[in-house]
C-alpha positions as CSV (number, residue, x, y, z in Angstrom):
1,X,0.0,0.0,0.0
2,X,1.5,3.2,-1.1
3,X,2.3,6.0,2.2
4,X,0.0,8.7,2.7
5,X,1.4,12.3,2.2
6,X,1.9,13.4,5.3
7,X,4.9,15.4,3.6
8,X,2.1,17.9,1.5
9,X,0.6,18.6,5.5
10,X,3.7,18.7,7.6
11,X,7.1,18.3,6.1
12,X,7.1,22.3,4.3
13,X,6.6,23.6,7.4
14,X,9.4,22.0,9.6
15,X,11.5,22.3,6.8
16,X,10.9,26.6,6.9
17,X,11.5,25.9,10.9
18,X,14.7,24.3,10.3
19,X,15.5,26.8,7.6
20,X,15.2,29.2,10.6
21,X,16.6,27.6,13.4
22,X,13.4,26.3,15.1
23,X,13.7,22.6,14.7
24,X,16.4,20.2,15.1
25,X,18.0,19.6,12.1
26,X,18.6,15.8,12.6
27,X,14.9,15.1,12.7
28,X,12.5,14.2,9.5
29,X,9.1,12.7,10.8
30,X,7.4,13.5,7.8
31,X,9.7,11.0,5.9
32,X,9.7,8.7,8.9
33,X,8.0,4.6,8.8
34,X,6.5,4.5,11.9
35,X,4.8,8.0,11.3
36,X,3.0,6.5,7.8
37,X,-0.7,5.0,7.9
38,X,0.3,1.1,7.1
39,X,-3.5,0.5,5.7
40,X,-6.7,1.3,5.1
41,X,-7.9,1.9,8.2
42,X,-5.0,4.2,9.1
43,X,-5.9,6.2,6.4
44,X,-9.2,6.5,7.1
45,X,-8.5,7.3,11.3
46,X,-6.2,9.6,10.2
47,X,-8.7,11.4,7.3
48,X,-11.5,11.7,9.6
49,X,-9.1,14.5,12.0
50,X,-7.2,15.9,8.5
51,X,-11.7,17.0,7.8
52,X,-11.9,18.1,11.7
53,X,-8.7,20.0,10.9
54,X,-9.9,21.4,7.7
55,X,-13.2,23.1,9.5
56,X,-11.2,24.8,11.9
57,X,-9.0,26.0,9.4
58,X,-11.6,27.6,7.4
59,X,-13.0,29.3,10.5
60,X,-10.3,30.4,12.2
61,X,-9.1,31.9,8.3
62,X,-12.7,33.6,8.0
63,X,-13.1,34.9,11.4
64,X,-9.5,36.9,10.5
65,X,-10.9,37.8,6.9
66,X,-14.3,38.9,8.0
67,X,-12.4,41.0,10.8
68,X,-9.7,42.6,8.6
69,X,-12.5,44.0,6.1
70,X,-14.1,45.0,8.6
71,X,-11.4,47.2,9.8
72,X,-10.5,48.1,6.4
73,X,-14.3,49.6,4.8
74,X,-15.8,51.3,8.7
75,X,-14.3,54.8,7.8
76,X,-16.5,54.1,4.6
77,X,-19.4,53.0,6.7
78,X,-18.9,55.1,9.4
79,X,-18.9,58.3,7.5
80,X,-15.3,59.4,8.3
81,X,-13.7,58.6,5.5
82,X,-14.8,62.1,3.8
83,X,-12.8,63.7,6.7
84,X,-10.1,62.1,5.7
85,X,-9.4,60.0,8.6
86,X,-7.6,56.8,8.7
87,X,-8.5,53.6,9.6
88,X,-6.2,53.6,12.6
89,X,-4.5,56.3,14.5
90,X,-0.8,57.0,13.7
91,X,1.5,60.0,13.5
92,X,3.4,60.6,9.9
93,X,5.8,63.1,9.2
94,X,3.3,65.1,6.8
95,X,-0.1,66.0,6.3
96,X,-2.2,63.1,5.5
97,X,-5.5,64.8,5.0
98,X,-4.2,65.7,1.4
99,X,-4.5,64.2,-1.9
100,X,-3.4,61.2,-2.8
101,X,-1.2,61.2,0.3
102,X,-4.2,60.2,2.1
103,X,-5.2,57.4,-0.6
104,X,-1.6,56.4,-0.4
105,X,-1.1,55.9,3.8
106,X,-4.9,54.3,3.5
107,X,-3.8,51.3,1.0
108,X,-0.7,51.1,3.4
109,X,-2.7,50.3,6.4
110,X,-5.0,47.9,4.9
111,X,-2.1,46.3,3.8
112,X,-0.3,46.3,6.6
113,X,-3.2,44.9,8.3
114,X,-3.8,42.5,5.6
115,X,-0.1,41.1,6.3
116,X,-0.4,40.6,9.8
117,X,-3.7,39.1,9.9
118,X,-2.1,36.2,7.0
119,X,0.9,36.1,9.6
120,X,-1.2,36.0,12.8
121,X,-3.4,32.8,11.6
122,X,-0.7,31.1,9.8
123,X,1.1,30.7,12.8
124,X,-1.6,29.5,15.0
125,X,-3.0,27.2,12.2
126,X,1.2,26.0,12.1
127,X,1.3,24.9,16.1
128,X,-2.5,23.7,15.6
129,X,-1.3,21.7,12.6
130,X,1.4,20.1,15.2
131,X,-0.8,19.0,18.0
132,X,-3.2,17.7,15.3
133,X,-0.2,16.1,13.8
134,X,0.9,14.2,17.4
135,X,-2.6,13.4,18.2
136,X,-2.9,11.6,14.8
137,X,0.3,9.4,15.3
138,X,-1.6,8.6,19.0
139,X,-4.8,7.3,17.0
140,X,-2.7,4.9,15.0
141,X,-0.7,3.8,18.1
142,X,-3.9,3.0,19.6
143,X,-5.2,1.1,16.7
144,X,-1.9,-0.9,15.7
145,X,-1.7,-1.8,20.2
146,X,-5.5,-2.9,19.9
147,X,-4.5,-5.4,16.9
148,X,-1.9,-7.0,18.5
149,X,-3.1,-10.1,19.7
150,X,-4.8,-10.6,16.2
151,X,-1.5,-11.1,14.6
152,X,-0.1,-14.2,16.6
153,X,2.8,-15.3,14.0
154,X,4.0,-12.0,14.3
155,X,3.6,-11.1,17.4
156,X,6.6,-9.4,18.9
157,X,7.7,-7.7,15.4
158,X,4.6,-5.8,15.6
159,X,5.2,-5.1,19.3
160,X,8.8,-3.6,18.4
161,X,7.1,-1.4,16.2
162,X,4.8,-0.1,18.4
163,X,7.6,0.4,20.6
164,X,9.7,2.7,17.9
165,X,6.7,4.4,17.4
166,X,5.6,5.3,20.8
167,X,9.6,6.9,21.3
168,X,8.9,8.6,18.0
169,X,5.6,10.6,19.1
170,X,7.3,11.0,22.4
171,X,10.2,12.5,20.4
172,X,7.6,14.9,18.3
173,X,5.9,16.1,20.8
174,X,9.1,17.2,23.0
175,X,10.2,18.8,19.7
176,X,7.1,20.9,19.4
177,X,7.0,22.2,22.6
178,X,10.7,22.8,22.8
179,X,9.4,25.1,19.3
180,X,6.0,26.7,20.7
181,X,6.1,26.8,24.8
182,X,7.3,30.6,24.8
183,X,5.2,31.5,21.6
184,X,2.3,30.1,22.8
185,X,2.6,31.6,26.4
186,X,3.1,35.2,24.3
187,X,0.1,34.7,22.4
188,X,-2.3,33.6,25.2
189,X,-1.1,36.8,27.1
190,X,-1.7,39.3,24.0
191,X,-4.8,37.6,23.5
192,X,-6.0,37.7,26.8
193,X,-5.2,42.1,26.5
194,X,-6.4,42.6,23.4
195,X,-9.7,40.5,24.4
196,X,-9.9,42.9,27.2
197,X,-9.1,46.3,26.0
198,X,-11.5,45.3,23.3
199,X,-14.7,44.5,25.4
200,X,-13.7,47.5,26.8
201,X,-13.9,49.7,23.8
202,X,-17.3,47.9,22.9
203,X,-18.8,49.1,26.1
204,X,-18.2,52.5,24.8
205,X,-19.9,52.6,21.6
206,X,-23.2,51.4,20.2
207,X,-23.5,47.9,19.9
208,X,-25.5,48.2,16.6
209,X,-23.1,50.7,15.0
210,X,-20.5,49.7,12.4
211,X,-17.6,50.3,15.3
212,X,-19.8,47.8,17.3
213,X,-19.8,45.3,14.7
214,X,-16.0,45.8,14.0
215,X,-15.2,45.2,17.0
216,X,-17.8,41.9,18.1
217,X,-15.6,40.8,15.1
218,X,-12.4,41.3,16.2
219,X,-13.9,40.0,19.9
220,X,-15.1,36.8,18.0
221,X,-12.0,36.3,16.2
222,X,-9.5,36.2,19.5
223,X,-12.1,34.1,21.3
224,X,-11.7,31.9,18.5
225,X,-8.0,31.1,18.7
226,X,-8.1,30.8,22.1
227,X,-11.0,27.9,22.0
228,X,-8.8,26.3,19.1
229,X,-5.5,26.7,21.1
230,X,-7.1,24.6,23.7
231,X,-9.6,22.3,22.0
232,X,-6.6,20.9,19.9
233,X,-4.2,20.6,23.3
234,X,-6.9,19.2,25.0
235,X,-7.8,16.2,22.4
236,X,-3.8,15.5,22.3
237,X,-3.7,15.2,26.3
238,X,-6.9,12.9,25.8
239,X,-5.0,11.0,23.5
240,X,-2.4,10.6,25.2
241,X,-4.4,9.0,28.2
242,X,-5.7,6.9,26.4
């Protein structure tokens, strides 16, 4: 039976993190045996998570898209976009209420905003991708320890593979907290501020204005993150219980 890709999930993004530093270079799990689905029902454990994966991608990726244009079009909604005022507050070195300077430092912002949205979610979907990714390999452990006793003749060759594979997760998933620990413990703390200083801010303004929708968006999107940050930590601690 041919392997199933896990290189197209998981192998471009540890390569970028050893590119940078962030992973050990000695290490290759996407290549590795005893991390490849060995038949059918493998592949279909592991396909059934990869779709669980998949919806919370595209939520987590719309909650940031519906946010960002939200950010970008309230000065049109709002009105304050014929007074020439920006999307966000800033200080430049020259008038910005002019012609197309003002056109110019809007695009910029959007842009910018754009940027760090793409940035923001790609690197929570990345650690998100690696707890799927360990909880996956725990699924298959599972299955192949649960099968054991139906395959008598080979019995102890089936144990020893178990075996490799067990110090192989446990190898992984030292790895990746080695990599996310202190950028996980940075985001859960701007997260937690930002959801703040943004409930905040809504209790200032009209809930039913286009400020007030901006930000139940932007309210929306960090609770969000945080609920996949633990619902994906929790099911690997599950996992591994079991």
């Amino acid at each position: 039976m041919a392997f199933f890709p896990w290189k197209s999930v998981i192998n471009s993004n540890l390569l970028l993190l050893k590119f940078l530093g962030l992973w050990p270079k000695e290490n290759n799990y996407g290549h590795c045996v005893e991390f490849q689905p060995k038949n059918p029902n493998h592949v279909n454990l592991s396909r059934t998570i990869l779709h669980i994966w998949k919806l919370m991608f595209y939520a987590m990726v719309g909650s940031v898209v519906a946010t960002v244009l939200a950010l970008e079009v309230m000065p049109v909604l709002s009105g304050t976009l014929a007074q020439y005022e920006l999307p966000f507050w800033a200080w430049y070195p020259y008038k910005t209420r002019t012609s197309p300077l003002f056109e110019i430092i809007y695009l910029y912002q959007d842009l910018c905003v754009f940027c760090i949205g793409i940035v923001s979610v790609n690197i929570d979907l990345l650690i998100m991708a690696l707890m799927m990714y360990a909880g996956i390999q725990c699924d298959l452990l599972c299955y192949d320890l649960k099968k054991l006793n139906n395959a008598k003749n080979d019995f102890n060759n089936n144990l020893i593979m178990c075996i490799k594979h067990h110090k192989k997760i446990d190898s992984f998933a030292k790895h990746s907290n080695v990599f996310f620990n202190e950028i996980l413990l940075i985001q859960f703390l701007t997260s937690t501020a930002s959801l703040g200083l943004a409930l905040f801010q809504f209790s200032l303004v009209d809930p039913l204005s286009p400020e007030g929708y901006m930000i139940f968006l932007y309210v929306l999107c960090i609770i969000t993150e945080i609920f996949l940050y633990c619902w994906f930590g929790n099911e690997v601690e599950i996992k591994n219980d079991d």
